[in-house]
C-alpha positions as CSV (number, residue, x, y, z in Angstrom):
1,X,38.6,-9.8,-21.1
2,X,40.5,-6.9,-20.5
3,X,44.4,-6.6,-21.8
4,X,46.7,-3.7,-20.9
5,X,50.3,-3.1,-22.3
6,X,50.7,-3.4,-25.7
7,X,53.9,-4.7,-26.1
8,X,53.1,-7.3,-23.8
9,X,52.4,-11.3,-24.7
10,X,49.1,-12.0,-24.5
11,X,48.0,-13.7,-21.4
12,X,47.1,-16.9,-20.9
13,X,42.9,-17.9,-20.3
14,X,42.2,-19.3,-17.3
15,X,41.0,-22.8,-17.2
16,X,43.2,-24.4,-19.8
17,X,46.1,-26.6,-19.0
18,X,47.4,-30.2,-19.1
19,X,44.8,-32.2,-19.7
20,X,42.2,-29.2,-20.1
21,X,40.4,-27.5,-23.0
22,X,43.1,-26.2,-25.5
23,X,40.3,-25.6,-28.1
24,X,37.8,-23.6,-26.9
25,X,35.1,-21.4,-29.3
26,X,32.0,-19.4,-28.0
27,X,29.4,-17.9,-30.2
28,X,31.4,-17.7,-33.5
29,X,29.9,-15.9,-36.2
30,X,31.4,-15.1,-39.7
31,X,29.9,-13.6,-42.6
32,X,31.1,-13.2,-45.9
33,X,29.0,-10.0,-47.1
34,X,25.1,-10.5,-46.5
35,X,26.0,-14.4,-46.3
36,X,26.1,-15.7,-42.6
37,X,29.0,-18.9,-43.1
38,X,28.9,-19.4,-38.9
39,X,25.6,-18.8,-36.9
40,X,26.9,-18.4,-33.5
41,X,29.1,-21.9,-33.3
42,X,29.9,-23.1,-29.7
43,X,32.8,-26.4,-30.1
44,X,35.3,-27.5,-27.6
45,X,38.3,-29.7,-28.0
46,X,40.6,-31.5,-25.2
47,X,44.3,-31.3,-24.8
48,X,45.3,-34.6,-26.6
49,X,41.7,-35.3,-28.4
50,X,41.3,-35.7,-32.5
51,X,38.1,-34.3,-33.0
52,X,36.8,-34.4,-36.9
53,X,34.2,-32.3,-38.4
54,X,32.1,-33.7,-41.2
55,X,29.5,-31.9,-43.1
56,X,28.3,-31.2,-45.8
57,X,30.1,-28.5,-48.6
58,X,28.8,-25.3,-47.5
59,X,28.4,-25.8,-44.1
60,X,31.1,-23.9,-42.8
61,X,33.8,-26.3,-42.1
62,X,36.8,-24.9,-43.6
63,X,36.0,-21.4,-42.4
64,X,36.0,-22.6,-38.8
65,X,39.2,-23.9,-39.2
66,X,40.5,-20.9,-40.7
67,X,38.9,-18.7,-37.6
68,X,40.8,-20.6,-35.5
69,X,44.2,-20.1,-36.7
70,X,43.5,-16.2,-37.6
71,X,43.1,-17.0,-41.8
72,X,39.7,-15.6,-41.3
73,X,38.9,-12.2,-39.3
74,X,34.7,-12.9,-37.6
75,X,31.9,-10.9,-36.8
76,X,31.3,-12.2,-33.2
77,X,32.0,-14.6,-30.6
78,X,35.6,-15.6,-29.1
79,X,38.2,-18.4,-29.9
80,X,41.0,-19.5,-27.6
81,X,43.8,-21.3,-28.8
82,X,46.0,-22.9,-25.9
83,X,45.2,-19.7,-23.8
84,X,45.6,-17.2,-26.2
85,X,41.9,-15.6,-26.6
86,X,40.6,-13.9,-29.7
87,X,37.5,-11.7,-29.4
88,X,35.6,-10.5,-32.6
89,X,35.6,-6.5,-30.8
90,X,39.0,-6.6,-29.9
91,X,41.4,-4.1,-31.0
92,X,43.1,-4.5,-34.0
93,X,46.6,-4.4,-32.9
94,X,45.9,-6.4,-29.4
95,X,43.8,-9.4,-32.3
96,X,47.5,-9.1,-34.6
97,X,49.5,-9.5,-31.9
98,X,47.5,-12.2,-30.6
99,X,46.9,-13.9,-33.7
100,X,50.9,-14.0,-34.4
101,X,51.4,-16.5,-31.5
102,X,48.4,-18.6,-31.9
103,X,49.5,-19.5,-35.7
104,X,52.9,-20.5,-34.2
105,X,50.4,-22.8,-31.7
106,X,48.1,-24.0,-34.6
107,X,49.8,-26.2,-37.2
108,X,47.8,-26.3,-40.5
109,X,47.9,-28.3,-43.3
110,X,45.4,-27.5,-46.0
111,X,43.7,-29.2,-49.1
112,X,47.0,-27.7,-51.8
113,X,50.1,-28.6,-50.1
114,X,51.3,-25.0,-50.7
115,X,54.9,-26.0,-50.9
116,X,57.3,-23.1,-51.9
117,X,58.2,-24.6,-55.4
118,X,62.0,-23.3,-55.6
119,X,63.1,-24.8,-52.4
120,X,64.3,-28.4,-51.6
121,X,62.2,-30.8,-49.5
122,X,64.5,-29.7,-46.6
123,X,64.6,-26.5,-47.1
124,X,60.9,-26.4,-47.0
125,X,60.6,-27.7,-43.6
126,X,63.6,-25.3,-41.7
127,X,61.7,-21.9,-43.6
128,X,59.8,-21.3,-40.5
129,X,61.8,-22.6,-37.8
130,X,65.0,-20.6,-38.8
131,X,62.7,-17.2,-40.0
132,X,60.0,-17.0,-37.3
133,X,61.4,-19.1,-34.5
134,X,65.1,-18.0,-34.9
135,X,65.9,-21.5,-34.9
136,X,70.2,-21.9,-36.0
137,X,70.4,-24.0,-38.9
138,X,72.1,-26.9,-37.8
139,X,69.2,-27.9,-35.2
140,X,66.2,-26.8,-37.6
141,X,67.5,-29.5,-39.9
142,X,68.3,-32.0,-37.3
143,X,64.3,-31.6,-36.6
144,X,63.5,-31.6,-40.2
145,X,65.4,-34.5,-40.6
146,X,63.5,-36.2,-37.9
147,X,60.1,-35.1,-38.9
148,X,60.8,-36.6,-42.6
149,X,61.8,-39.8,-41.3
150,X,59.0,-39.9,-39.3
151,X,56.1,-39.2,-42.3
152,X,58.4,-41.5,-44.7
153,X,60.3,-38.8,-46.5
154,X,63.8,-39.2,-45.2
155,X,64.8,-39.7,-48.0
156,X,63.9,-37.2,-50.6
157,X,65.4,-34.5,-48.2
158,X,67.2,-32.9,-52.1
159,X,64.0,-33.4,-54.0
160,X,62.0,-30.1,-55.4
161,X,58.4,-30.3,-54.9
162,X,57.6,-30.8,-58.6
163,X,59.5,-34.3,-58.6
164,X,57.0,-35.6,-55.7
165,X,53.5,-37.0,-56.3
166,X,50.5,-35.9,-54.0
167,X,50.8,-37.9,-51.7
168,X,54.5,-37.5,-51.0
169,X,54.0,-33.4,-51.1
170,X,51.5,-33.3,-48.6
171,X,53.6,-35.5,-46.2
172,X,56.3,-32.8,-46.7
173,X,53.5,-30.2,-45.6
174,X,52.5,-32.2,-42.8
175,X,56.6,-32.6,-41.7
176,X,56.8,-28.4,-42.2
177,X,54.1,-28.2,-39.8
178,X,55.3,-30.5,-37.2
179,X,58.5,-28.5,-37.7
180,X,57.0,-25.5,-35.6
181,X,56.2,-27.8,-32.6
182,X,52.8,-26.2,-32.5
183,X,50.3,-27.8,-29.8
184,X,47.6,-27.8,-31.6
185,X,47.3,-29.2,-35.2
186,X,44.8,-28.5,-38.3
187,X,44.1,-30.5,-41.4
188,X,41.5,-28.7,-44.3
189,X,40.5,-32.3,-45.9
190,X,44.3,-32.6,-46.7
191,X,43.7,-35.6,-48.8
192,X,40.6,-34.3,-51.1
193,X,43.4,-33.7,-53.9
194,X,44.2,-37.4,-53.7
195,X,43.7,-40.4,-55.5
196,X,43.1,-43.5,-53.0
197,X,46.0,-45.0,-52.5
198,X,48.3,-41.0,-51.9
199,X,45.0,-40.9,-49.5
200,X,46.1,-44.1,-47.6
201,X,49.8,-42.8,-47.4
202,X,48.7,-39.6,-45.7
203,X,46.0,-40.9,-43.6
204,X,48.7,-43.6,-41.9
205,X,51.0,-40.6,-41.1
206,X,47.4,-39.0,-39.4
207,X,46.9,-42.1,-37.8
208,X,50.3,-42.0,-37.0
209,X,50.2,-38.5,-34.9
210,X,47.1,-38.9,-33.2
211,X,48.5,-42.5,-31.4
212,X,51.5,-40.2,-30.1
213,X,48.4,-37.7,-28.4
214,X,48.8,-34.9,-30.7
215,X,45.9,-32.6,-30.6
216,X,44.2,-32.6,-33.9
217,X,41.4,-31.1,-35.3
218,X,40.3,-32.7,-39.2
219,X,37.9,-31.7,-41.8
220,X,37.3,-34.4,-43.7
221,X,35.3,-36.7,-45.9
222,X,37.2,-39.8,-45.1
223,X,34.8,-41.1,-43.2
224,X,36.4,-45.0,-42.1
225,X,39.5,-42.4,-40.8
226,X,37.0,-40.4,-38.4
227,X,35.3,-43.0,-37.3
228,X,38.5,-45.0,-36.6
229,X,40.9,-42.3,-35.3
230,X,38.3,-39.3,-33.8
231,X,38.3,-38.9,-30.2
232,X,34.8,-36.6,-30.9
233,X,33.1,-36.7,-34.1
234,X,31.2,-32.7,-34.6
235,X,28.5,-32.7,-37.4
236,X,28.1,-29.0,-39.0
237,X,25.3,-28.3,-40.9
238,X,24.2,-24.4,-42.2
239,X,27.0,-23.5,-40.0
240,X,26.3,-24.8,-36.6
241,X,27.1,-28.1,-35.2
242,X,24.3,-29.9,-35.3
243,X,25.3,-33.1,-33.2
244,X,28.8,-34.2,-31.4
245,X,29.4,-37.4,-30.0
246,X,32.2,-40.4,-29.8
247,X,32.5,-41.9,-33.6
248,X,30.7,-44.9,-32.4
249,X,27.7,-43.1,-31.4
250,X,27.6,-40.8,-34.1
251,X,28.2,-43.1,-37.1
252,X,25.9,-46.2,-35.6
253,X,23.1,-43.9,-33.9
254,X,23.0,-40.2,-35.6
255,X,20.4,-38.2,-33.4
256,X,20.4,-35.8,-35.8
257,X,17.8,-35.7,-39.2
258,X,21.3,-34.0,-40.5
259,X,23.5,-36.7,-39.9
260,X,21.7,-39.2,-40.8
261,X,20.9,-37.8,-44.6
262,X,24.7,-37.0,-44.7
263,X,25.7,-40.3,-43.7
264,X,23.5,-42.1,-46.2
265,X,24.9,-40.2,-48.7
266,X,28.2,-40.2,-47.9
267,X,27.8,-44.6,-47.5
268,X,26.1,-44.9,-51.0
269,X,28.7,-42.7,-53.0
């Protein structure tokens, strides 16, 4: 793709709209040093679709997520993001200035909750808003407000992160995501730091979002929440995907030799 201007906003990709591929990766490969993490990755994902990735540790899951949202720099291949398209030979200022706007249109929660420990629960979720959207105060915490009634911490809007449990911080993280109004969102196995029942209380909120046709894309190891939730289900092994498919399908009839030993293993933990 050829860009010109650099002051401009990056254009738009063709093909993606309402309804259309929001998520779309070609040939993705990232190494770390002599190690090859992605092996030329092709995944798609549709405007309003949860698609999960399971996998094995190791196989590259959490490194695809952080491609997409511009954590992670790769070798080859291209991602778009909701038109904005990121190729591994572009130039380095057109890929910052790119990579700017897609992590204000990619959401991500991760496996700490990475709250900033001096600030309130409220004042967590208005940072970005007010600082990198320019958002005036009074609206940023009318959304804030809104966004911690809506993942059940309305109420602990004074609260500093170290008085909340696990649970209750990474509902905060999921509220300062949401906060951004970002198309597309991204959850690193945000409950793996969670004991079951903080793991219940985040997963509803999940649930919660993906009813209202929020575009998500999940790493996880729960496996009753991708099979319940998932629009796709993508299996990665040795940094591929090895087999994609509705939860259904994938969970009751794994084509795969990869799937199949993960799921057994998985199922007898």
């Amino acid at each position: 793709m050829t860009r010109t201007g650099a002051s401009a906003d990056p254009a738009p990709a063709a093909g993606i709209g309402p309804g259309r591929t929001i998520i779309e990766v070609s040939g993705l490969v990232k190494r770390h040093g002599a190690l090859e993490v992605l092996k030329g990755l092709d995944l798609t994902v549709a405007r309003g679709e949860v698609a999960t990735i399971i996998g094995p540790s190791g196989s590259g899951k959490s490194t695809f997520l952080r491609c997409l949202n511009g954590l992670e720099a790769f070798q080859a291949g291209a991602v778009v993001v909701d038109g904005l398209r990121v190729e591994a030979g572009d130039p380095a200022a057109v890929r910052n200035r790119t990579l700017r706007q897609v992590c204000r249109r990619a959401g991500m929660v991760f496996q700490s909750f990475n709250l900033f420990a001096h600030m309130t629960v409220l004042e967590n979720v208005i940072e970005a808003p007010r600082c990198v959207l320019g958002l005036a105060r009074e609206p940023a915490v009318e959304r804030a407000r809104r966004l911690l009634e809506r993942v059940g911490m309305g109420d602990r809007l004074d609260a500093l992160p170290r008085h909340l449990s696990g649970g209750q911080q990474q509902r905060v993280a999921i509220a300062r995501a949401l906060a951004m109004e970002p198309p597309v969102m991204l959850f690193d196995e945000p409950t793996s730091a969670l004991d079951p029942k903080m793991t219940g209380e985040v997963l509803a909120v999940m649930s919660d979002l993906a009813g209202d046709g929020l575009t998500m894309v999940v790493v996880t190891h729960a496996m009753h929440f991708a099979r319940r939730v998932s629009t796709t289900v993508h299996v990665f092994g040795d940094g591929r995907v090895v087999e994609s498919g509705p939860p259904g399908r994938i969970f009751d009839d794994p084509r795969h030799e990869a799937t199949r030993t993960l799921l057994s293993q998985v199922l007898a933990a």
